[in-house]
Each structure stands twice: as structure tokens, then as C-alpha cells.
Wavefront OBJ file of the C-alpha trace (Angstrom):
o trace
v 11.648 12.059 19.561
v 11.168 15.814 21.184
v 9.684 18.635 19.999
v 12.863 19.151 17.511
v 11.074 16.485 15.317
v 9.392 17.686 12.264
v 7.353 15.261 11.564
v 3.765 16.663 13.036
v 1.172 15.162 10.568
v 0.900 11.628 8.916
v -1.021 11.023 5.799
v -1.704 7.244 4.842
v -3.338 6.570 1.303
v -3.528 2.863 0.821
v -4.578 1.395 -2.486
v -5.336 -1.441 -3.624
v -3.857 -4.856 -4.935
v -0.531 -4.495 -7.225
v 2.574 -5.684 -6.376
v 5.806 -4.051 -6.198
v 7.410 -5.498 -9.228
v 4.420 -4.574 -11.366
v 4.584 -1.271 -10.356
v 8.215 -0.074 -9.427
v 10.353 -2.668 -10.420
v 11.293 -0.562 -13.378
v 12.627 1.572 -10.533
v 16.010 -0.544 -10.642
v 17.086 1.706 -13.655
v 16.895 5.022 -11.156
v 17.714 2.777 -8.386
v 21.172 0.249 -9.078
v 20.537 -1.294 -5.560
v 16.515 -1.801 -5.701
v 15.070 -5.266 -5.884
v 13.370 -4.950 -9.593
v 13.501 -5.916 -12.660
v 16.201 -6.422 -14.850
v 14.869 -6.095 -18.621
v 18.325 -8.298 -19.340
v 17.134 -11.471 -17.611
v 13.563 -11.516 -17.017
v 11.876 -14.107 -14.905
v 9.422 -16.717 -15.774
v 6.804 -18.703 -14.390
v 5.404 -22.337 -15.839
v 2.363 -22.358 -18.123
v -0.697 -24.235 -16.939
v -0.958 -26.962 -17.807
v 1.866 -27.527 -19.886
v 4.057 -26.707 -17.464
v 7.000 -27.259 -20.283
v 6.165 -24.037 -21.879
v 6.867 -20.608 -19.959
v 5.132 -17.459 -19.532
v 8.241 -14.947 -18.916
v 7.548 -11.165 -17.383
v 6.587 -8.698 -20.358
v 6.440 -4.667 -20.352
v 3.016 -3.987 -20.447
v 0.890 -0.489 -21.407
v -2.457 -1.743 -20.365
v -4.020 0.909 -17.924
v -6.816 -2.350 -16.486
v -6.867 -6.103 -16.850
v -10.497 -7.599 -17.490
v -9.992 -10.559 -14.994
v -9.098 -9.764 -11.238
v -6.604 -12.004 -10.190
v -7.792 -14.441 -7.543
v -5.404 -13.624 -4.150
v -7.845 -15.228 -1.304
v -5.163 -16.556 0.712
v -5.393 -20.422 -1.015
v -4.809 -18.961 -3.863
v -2.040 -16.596 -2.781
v 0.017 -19.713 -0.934
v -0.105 -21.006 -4.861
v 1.471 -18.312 -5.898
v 4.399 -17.995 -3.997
v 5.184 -21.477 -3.689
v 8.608 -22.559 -4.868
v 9.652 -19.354 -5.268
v 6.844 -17.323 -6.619
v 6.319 -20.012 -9.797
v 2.908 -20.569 -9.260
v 1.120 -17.116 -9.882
v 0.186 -18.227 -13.872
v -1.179 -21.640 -12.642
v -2.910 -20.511 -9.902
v -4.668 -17.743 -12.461
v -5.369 -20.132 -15.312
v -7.031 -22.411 -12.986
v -9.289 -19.573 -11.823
v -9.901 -18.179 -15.536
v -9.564 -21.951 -17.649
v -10.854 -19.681 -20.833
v -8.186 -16.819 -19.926
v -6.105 -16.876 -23.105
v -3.611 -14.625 -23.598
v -4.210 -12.469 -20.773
v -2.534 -14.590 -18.249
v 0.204 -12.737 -19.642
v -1.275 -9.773 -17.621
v -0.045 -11.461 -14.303
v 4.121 -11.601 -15.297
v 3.232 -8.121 -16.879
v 5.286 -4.806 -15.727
v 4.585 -1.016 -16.003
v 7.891 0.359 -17.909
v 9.732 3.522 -15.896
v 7.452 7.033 -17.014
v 4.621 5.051 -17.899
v 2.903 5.320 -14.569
v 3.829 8.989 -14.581
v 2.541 10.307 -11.124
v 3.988 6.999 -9.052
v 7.189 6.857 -11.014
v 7.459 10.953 -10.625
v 6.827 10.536 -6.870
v 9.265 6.973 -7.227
v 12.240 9.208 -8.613
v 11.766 12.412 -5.889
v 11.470 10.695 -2.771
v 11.773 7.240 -0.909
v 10.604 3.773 -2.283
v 11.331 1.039 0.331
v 11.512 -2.451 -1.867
v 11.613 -4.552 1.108
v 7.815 -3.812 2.415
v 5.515 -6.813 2.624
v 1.626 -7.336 3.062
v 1.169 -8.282 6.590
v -0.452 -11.825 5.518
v -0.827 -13.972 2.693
v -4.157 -13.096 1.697
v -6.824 -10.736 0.331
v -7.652 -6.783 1.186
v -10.022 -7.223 4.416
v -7.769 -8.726 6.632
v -4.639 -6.529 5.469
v -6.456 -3.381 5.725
v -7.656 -4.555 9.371
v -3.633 -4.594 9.876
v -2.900 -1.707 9.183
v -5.632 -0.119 11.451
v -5.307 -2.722 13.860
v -2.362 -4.809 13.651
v -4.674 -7.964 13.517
v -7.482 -9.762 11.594
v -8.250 -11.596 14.556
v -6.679 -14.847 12.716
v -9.059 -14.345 9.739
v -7.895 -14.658 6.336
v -10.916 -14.653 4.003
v -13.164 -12.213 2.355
v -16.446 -11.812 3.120
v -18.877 -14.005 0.244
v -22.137 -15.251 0.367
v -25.436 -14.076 1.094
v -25.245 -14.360 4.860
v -21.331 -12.826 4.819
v -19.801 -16.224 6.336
v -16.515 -14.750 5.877
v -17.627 -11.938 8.177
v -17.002 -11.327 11.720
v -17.211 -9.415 14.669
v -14.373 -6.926 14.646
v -14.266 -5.788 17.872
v -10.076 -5.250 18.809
v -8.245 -2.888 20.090
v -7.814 -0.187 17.335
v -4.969 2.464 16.459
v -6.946 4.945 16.798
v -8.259 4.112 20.289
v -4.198 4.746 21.002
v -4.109 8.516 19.292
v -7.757 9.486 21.259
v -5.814 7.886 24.340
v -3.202 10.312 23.285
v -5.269 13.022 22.518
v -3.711 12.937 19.004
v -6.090 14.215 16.653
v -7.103 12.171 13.620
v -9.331 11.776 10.676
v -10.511 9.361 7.963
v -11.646 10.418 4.460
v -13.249 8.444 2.295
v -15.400 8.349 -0.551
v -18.758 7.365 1.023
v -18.165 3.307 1.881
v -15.380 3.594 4.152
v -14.097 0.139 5.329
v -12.832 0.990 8.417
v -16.404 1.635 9.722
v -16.150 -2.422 10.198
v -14.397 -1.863 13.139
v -16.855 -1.670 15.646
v -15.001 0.840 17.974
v -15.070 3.402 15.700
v -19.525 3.370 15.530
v -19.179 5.672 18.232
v -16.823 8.186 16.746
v -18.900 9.746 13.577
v -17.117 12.846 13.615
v -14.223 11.773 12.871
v -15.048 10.145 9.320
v -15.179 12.722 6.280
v -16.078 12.766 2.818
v -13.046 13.615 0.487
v -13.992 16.616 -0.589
v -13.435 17.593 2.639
v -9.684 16.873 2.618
v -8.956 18.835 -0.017
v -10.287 22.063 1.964
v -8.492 20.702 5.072
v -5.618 21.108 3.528
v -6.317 24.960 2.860
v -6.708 25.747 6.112
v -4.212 26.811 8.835
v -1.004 23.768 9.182
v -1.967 23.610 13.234
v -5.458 22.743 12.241
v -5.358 20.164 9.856
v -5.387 16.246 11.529
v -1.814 14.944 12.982
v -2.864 11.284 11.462
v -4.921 11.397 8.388
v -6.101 7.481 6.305
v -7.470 7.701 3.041
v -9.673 5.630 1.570
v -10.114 5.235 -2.161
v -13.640 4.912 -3.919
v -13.757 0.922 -3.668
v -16.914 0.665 -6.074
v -19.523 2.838 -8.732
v -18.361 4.952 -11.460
v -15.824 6.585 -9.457
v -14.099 3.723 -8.784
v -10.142 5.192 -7.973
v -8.528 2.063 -5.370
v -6.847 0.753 -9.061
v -8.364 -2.842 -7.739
v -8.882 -4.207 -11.734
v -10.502 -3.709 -13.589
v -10.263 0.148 -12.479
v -8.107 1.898 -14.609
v -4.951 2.573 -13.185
v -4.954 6.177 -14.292
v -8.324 6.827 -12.098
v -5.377 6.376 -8.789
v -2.789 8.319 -10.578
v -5.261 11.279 -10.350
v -6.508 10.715 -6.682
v -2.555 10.390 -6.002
v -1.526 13.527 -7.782
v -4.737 15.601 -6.098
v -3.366 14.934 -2.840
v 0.162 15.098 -3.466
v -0.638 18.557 -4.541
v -3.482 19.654 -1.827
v -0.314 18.908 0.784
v 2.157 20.775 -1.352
v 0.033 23.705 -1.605
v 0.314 24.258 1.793
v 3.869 24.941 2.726
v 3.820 24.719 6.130
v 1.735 21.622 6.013
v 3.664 20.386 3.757
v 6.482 21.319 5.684
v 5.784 18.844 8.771
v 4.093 15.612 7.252
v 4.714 12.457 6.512
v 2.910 11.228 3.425
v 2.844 7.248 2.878
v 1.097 5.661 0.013
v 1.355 2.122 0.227
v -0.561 -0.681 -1.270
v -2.671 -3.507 0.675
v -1.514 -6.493 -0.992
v -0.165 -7.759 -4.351
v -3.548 -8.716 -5.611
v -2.465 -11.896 -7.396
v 0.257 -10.419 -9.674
v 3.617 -11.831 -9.723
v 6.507 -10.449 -7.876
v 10.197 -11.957 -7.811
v 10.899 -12.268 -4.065
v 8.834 -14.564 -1.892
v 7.135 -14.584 1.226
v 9.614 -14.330 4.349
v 9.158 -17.170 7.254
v 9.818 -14.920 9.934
v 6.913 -16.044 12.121
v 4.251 -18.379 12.534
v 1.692 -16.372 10.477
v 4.600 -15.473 7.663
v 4.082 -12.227 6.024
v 1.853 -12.231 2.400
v 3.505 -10.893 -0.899
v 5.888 -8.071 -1.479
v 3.485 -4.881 -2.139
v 3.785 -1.872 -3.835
v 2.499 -0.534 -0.715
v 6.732 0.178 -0.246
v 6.357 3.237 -2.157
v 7.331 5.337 0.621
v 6.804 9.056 -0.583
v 7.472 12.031 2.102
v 8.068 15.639 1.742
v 10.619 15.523 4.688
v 12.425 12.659 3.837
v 15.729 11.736 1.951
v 15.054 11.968 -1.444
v 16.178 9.065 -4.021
v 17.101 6.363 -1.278
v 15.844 2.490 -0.757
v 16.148 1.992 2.538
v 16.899 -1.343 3.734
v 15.661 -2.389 7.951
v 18.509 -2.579 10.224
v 17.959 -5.893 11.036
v 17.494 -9.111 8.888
v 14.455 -9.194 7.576
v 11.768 -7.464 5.939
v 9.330 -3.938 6.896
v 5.618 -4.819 7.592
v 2.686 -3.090 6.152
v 2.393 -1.657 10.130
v 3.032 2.254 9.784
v 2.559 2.844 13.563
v 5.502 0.319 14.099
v 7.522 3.065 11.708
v 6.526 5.729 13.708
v 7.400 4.599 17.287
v 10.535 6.654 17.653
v 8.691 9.705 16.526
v 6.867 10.067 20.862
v 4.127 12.013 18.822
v 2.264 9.664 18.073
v 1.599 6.277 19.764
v 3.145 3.052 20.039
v 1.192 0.512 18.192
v -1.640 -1.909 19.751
v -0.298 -4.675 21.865
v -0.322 -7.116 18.993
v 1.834 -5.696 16.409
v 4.891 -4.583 19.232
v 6.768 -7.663 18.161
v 7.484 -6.966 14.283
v 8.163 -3.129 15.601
v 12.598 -3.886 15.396
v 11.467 -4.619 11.552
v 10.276 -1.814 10.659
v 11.383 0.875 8.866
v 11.883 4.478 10.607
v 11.535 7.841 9.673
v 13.541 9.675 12.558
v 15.754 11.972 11.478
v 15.265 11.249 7.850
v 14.978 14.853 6.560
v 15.374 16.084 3.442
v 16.512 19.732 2.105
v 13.631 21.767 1.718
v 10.717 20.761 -0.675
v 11.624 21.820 -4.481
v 8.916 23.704 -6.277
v 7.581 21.230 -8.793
v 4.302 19.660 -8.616
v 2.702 16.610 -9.944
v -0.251 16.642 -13.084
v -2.611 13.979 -14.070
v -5.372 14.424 -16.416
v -8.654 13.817 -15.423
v -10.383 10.275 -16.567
l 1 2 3 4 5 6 7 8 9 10 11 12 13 14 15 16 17 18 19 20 21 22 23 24 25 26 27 28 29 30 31 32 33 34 35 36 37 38 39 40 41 42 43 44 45 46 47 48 49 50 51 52 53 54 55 56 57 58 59 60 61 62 63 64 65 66 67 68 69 70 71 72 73 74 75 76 77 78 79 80 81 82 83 84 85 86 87 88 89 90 91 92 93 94 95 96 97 98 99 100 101 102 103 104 105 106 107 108 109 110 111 112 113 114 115 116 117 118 119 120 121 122 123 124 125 126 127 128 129 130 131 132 133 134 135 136 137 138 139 140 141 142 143 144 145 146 147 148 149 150 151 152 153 154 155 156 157 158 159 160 161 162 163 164 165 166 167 168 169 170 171 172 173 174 175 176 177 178 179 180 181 182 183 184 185 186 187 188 189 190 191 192 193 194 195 196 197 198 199 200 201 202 203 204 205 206 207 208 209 210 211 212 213 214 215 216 217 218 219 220 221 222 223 224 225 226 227 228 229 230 231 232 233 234 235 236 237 238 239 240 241 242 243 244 245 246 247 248 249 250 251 252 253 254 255 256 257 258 259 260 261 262 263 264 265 266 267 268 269 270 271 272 273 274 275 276 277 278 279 280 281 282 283 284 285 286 287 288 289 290 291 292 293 294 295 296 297 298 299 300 301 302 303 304 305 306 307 308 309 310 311 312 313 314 315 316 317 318 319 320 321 322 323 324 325 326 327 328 329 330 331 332 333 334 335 336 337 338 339 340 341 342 343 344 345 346 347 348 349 350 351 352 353 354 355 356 357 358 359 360 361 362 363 364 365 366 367 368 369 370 371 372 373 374 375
């Protein structure tokens, strides 16, 4: 793309472990040809261990679940095995005194009930064909996304020596923009994870505190970052990533503050790309399975395909125009856009699956903004 393109600033916010059916599938009401849920013929997944009785997908209007679904990636090749039957199992076997809340994991979020995601779901562009980039838990998924590799890990970290921990020493996204000279920044909430990727130790200044976003955003449109990741608060009492047991409505605020900080801004708003996506389905059930489409497969379908963009079509579901499905990769996304750089070496080969945002506008921004209360 040339300097007719208007895309001139990418946001990323990436939270934290729901799946796309859990979140959006109630989207198929707004949407006819989205991938969701049909409240006329629910699905179902066995019971553990009678596997004779069923534990079909319920409407649910809990805001946190008390157990945190196991999705190391063991646990997540359960899951979607045999088309995606094995997600109660594989949580009753983790929780054997669980009860009724294995209900949680076929549980949905009925359309308003999330109201800044499904306000943001009905404006502007959900993709329901957006997968985790592995089978597995948040470390290596978030090293995708800034990296397009976990370096063939697929655990978390545990233990008191970290065994699950290694040296992460690749090549990095944002060695691409400095290569660039793209200008970029992180905010985070004071334990950002990217800091495990040991080419960015040399590059403090480029990590920021979130309060520091929000008065980025005030300031002059050429000024502000042209690639911007947020991380949520991942721990404490301001806990915001919605990984349960937050409460979800602690990342509908964080979403709606940032929504709004870019909308304020007209001209910012004007010439970015906002994505929020999601880093993997944290061990709740979603009706389409993994896709073999290489020797590593892809994880999950993620609500980290809520694509949400001030200059893009409103109200569409893209689909990739090739067989297959989009990968958690944004860089891949943003190759056509010549802004901004093609991805590391290792993540070129899923970039013809990818969804892209050239020449996607949309008329011009209408004047309503998001509100959350405060929790």
C-alpha cells in the first residue's frame, strides 16, 4: 500500500482465555452467516464419567467462574478431540469435586449481556474464523503474536526452578518496525510479559505504564506510536486480562477506556487500526475444531476474532480468501499495508491465510461512544 492508505497506527489489546463461542457466538442473531450459536439446536458434550448423560451449552449470566479451566496443551488436545466432545471430561478430571459448575465450560454470554464487546461486535468487524496459533496455554500464544514462534514450546512455566521456562531469544516483531524505523510502544500494567523476550532488555523506553496511554492518546495524531500492544493487569487487585476468576466486567472497562481514549481523538481515530483479540480459548468449549493445516495444527477457535476498527467495514464477518482459517499473527494481516513490516521469517508461510485490512474502509466514524461502569 502507498501513502493513499489510511491505516497509520495499529493498536493490539489481547486478553485473555475465552473462546469465541462463549463470547460472540450469540453474534449469529446480528450476524445470519457467523459461525455461533443457534439457541434452536444447541450442542452437547458427554458427562464424565457417565458418558451416557450430556452436558448441553446453556446461556449463562455469571460475570467469573471459580475454577480456571485447565488448557495446558494435554489438556487442550482433550478437548478438541472428536470434534470438540471432550472439553467437560477433560474439566471434571481436573476438578473431580466440580459439581455443577462444569456447566460453566458449555456456558454462553447471551447478545447485550457483555455490553461493551457485543456494542463493539454489532458496529464493526468480528472475524469467526480466527484461531489461537497452537493448541495450548497463554505463554507460548502470546510469544506468537510478538514473535511468530514459541521456539517449539508448549507449556507454562511451573515449579520452583521454572522448568517450563526458557531462553527466549528469537527474532522479534519489533526488531522488524526499529529495522523500519516504525515507531512503537508497549503499555502495560507493571508485569508486562513481553519483557521475556530477551531482545527487548535493551529497549526500556519503549515499555509504558497505562496511564500513560491514555495521555498518548491526547496528544497530537502524528505523535502518538504507529504500533501500539496492550497488556492487561495479569495479577493483584486490579486484575483486568478476564483470565477467571477475574470478573469479566473488570475487561469490559479496560476495553471501553480505550475504545474511547482513541475515539476522542478524531484524527487518531481517524487512521488506526484497533484489534482486540483473545490469546486462546482457555479451556471453554467452542463448536468448530482445530484445523490440520500444518504440522503444528493451529489451537482452538478464540475470541481473539473480534476484529474491531474505526476504519473498517462495519457489520461484516469476513471469511480468508483461501481455504482455511486466519491465525492469531496480526503482522501477517498487515503485510499489504508497506507501512509496517512483513512478519519474522517464521510466520511468512501462514501469511496467504490471513485476513487483510487493505482497502477495508468504512464511512466516517459515527458519534457514539462506549460506557462501562467502574468495578
Amino acid at each position: 500500500m502507498g501513502a493513499s492508505d489510511p491505516i497509520k497506527h495499529v493498536v493490539v489489546l489481547m486478553m485473555e482465555n475465552h473462546s469465541f463461542d462463549q463470547l460472540l457466538g450469540c453474534m449469529q442473531q446480528v450476524y445470519a452467516e457467523l459461525e455461533g450459536i443457534d439457541e434452536k439446536k444447541l450442542r452437547s458434550n458427554p458427562d464424565y464419567p457417565n458418558a451416557n448423560n450430556v452436558v448441553q451449552q446453556a446461556a449463562t449470566k455469571l460475570t467469573s467462574i471459580s475454577l480456571d479451566p485447565v488448557h495446558e496443551h494435554v489438556n487442550v488436545l482433550r478437548q478438541i478431540a472428536d470434534n470438540c466432545s471432550g472439553f467437560v471430561s477433560d474439566f471434571v478430571q481436573c476438578y473431580s469435586q466440580c459439581g455443577e459448575t462444569r456447566q460453566q465450560v458449555m456456558s454462553y454470554y447471551q447478545l447485550g449481556s457483555l455490553p461493551v464487546l457485543h456494542q463493539l461486535a454489532q458496529n464493526f468487524t468480528v472475524c469467526d474464523h480466527w484461531f489461537s496459533s497452537l493448541p495450548g496455554p497463554t505463554w507460548p500464544n502470546r510469544f506468537f503474536v510478538h514473535t511468530g514462534t514459541s521456539k517449539g514450546n508448549v507449556k507454562m512455566p511451573s515449579g520452583m526452578y521454572i522448568k517450563n521456562e526458557y531462553f527466549y531469544d528469537q527474532n522479534t516483531i519489533y526488531d522488524e518496525l526499529d529495522n523500519k524505523h516504525i515507531t512503537w510502544g508497549i503499555y502495560h500494567h507493571g508485569m508486562p510479559h513481553t519483557l521475556l523476550l530477551a531482545r527487548l532488555w535493551d529497549r526500556p523506553g519503549q515499555f509504558h505504564r497505562m496511564d500513560n496511554f491514555f495521555k498518548d492518546a491526547t496528544r497530537p495524531e502524528e505523535e502518538f506510536p504507529q504500533y501500539v500492544f496492550i497488556e492487561p493487569s495479569s495479577g493483584g487487585t486490579d486484575e483486568n486480562d478476564q483470565h477467571p476468576p477475574t470478573d469479566m466486567r473488570k475487561g469490559e472497562y479496560l476495553i471501553a477506556q480505550i475504545y474511547n481514549a482513541l475515539r476522542r481523538n478524531e484524527a487518531l481515530w481517524n487512521s488506526t487500526l484497533f484489534v482486540l483479540l483473545y490469546d486462546e480459548h482457555g479451556g471453554f468449549y467452542d463448536l468448530i475444531m482445530k484445523w490440520n493445516l500444518r504440522p503444528d495444527t493451529l489451537g482452538a477457535r478464540v475470541a481473539a476474532a473480534d476484529t474491531f476498527v474505526s476504519l473498517l467495514q462495519r457489520r461484516q464477518v469476513p471469511r480468508p480468501g483461501t481455504p482455511g482459517p486466519f491465525d492469531i499473527d496480526v503482522f501477517a494481516s498487515l503485510e499489504p499495508n508497506r507501512r509496517f513490516p512483513r512478519p519474522p521469517t517464521n510466520i511468512k508461510t501462514r501469511s496467504s491465510r490471513s485476513l487483510t485490512f487493505s482497502n477495508r474502509r468504512c464511512p466516517m466514524p459515527r458519534n457514539w461512544r462506549l460506557s462501562a461502569t467502574d468495578h
